[in-house]
C-alpha positions, 0 to 999 in steps of 0.5 A: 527497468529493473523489478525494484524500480517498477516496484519503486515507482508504483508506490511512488504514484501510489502514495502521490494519488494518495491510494497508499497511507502508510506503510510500516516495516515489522521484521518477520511479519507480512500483513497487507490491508486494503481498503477501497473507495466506499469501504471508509468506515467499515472493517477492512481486509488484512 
């Protein structure tokens, strides 16, 4: 398997066990925020 596809089916699994939402593409611009189980409500970490 390439890297493009191991990357590909994690975030296949990712979204179907709904751990991602969404994610958006802005040229030029990196931001990665996570929020974890018992994080909902409270600021998140980008």
């Amino acid at each position: 398997e390439s890297q493009a596809e191991d990357a590909y089916n994690c975030l296949k699994d990712a979204f179907k066990d709904d751990l991602i939402k969404n994610i958006e593409y802005k040229r030029d611009v990196g931001i990665i925020a996570v929020v974890g189980a018992g994080m909902i409500g409270t600021p998140g970490v980008a």
